[in-house]
N, C-alpha and C positions, 0 to 999 in steps of 0.2 A: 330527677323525677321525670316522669314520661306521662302523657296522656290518661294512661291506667291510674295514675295516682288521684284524678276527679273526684273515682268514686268514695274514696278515703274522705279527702277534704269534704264532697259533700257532706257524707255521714257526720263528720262533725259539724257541721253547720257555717263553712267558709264563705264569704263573700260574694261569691259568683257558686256557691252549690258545692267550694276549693280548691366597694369590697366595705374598724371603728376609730374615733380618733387617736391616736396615738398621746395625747395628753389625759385619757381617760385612765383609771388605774391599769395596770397590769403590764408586763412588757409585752408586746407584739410580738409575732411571728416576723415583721417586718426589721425588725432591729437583730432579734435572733439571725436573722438570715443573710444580713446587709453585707459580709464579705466575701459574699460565692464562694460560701461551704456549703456539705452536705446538709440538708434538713434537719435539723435537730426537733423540731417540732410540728405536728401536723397534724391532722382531726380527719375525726369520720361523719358523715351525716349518718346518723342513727336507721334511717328508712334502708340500707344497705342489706340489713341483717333483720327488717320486718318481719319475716315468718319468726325471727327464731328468740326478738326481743323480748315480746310476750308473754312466752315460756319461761323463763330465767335472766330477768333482768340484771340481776347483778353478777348471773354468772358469765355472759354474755360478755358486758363489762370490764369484767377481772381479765378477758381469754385478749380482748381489746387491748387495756393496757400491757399487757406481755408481748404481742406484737409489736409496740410502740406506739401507738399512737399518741397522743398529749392530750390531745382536745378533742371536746368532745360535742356534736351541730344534736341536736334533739330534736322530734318529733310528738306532734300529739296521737298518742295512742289513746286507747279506749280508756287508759290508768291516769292520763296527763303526761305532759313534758317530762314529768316526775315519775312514770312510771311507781305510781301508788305510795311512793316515797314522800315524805313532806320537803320542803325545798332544803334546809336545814340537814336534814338525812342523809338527801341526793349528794347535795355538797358535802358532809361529812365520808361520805364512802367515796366519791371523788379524790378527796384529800388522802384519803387511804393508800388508793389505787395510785399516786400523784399524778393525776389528770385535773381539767378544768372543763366546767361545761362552759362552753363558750358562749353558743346560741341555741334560738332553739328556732322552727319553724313555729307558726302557729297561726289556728284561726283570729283572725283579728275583729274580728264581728262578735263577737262571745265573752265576756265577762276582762275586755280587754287589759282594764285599768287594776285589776287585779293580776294579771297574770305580769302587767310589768312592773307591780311593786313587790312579786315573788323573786322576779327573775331581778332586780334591783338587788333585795336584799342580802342574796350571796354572790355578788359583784359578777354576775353575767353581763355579756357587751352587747347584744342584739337579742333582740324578735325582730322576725321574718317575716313576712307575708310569700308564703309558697305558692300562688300561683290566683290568677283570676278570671285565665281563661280569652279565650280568640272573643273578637267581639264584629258586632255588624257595621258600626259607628266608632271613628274616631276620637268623638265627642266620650263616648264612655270609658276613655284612655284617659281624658281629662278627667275625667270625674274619678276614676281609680286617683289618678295625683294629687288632688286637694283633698281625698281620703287619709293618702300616704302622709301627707305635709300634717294635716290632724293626728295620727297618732305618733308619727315623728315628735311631735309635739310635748306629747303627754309622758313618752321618752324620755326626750331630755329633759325635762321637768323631775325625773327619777334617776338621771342622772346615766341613763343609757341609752341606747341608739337605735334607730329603725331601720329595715331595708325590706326590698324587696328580691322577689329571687325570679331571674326570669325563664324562659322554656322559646321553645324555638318560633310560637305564632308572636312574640313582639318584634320579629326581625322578618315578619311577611308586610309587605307595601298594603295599606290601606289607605285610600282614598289619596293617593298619592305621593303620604309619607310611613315612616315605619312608626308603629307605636310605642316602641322601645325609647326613640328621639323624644315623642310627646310625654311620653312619663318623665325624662331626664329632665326636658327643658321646663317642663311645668311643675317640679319640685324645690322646693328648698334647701340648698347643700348643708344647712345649716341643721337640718331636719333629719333628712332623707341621703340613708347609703341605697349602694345596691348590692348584691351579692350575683360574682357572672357564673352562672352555670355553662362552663367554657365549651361542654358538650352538646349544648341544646346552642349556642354560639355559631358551632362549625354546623352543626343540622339546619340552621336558616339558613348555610349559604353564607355568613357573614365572619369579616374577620377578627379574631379576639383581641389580638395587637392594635387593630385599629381603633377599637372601641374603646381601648384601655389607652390610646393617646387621645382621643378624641373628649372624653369626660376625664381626663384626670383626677385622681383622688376622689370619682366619684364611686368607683367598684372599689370596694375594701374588703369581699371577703371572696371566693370564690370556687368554685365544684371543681375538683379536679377527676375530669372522668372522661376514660377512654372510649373511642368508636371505632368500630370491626373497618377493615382495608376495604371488608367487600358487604358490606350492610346491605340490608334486606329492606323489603320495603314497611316493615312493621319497625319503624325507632323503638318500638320497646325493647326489641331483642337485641339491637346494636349495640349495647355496651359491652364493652369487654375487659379482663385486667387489663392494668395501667402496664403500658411501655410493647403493650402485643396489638394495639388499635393504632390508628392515623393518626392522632394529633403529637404534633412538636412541642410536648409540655419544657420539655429542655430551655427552648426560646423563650416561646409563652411568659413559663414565669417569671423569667428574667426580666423582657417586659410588661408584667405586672408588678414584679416589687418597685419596680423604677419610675410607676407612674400612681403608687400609693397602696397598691393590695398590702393587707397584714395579714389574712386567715387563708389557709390553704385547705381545705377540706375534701377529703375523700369519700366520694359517691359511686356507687357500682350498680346497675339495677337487672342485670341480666348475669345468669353465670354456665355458660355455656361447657359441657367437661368437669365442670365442678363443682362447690358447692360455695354457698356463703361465706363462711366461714374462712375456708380457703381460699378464693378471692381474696377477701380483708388482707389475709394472712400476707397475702402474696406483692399486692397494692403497699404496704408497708414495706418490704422487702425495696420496692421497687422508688417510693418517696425517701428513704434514707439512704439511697443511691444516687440521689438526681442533686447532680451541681449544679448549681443557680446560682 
């Protein structure tokens, strides 16, 4: 997600305007992938293919799983997570397709304790909190945290898990330290994952490896998404398919499975030469190539 995505979150009414346990059910990505083979398993965040969700949700879907992908990161659209589907549905055409939704992003300010005893019910492993925005005060980095540790909360209490997902201003120095740290250190591991958007990672300047030795097993799920060799000064336009941008996903997720990541998701936001679609297309091509 980039900057542009505000307006989204606004509209639905997010917080600021808008890696799971491995004993939880389900097998991981993590175990799936524990002997440096090819990816067998791998997700897309839903916002990838925004223009085109909208239009034909399930066909969209269907075109997904034939590419390969497994899993499946959702967004709130103007329909819900659900895409006008009722939860029950969504999972039912999942099971179809045999995909799983895994997570979903969502406003957490809005009808919250309902949307986690939906996403409970057909054994989803997170909601997200997508973004909360640059801040003038550190102090309101804390205050995002004992937000996070509250719905963390009312999570595991449902029997699934919370995170946050971050973008490149919690790895800007404010007021001395990064706010990325203040959220970490001010959460409850017990609570609160994170999810690293490894693109907005390398965009503050900061390294992913480090971050993922540094909080072990505190990123469980993470963006896998490329940036242009020669980036412009608009980050929105810098993403590009995966394995044609700068980042060493190769390494990368070999130190992420090593230091507890279990969900691998694929996010694209720009498609420069091509189209959506295409991209996805091609980003799967590119993840059931990648030894880790």
């Amino acid at each position: 997600m980039n900057y542009n995505r505000r307006k989204f979150i606004k509209t639905s009414g997010s917080i600021t305007g808008g890696f799971m346990l491995s004993s939880l059910a389900g097998v991981s990505l993590l175990e799936t992938c524990n002997s440096n083979k090819t990816m067998s398993e791998f997700g897309i965040q839903l916002y990838t293919l925004r223009d085109e969700m909208p239009k034909d949700p399930k066909g969209v879907l269907k075109k997904l799983a034939g590419f390969g992908y497994k899993q499946i990161e959702s967004y709130e659209g103007k329909d819900g997570m659900f895409w006008g589907m009722t939860p029950m549905d969504f999972k039912k055409y999942m099971d179809d397709l045999d995909m799983k939704i895994i997570a979903s992003h969502t406003d957490i300010a809005k009808n919250f304790e309902q949307k986690v005893a939906d996403a409970a019910s057909i054994g989803m492993k997170y909601l997200i909190c997508p973004w909360v925005g640059p801040q003038k005060k550190l102090d309101d980095f804390k205050k995002f945290a004992d937000t996070f540790n509250e719905k963390g909360k009312i999570c595991k209490q449902n029997g699934i898990r919370f995170a946050y997902h971050n973008h490149d201003y919690s790895f800007k120095e404010l007021e001395g330290e990064l706010p990325q740290d203040v959220m970490m250190s001010n959460t409850d591991p017990s609570l609160v994952d994170f999810e690293m958007d490894i693109y907005w990672v390398v965009t503050g300047k900061q390294d992913p490896e480090a971050w993922m030795k540094k909080y072990k097993n505190r990123f469980r799920l993470c963006h896998v998404k490329d940036r242009s060799k020669t980036p412009v000064e608009n980050n929105s336009l810098n993403s590009v398919n995966l394995g044609t941008g700068s980042i060493n996903f190769k390494e990368i997720l070999k130190t992420a499975k090593a230091n507890g990541m279990e969900y691998f998701i694929v996010e694209q936001e720009a498609y420069a030469g091509t189209t959506p679609l295409k991209a996805v297309e091609a980003d799967a091509v590119y993840m059931k190539g990648l030894n880790v």
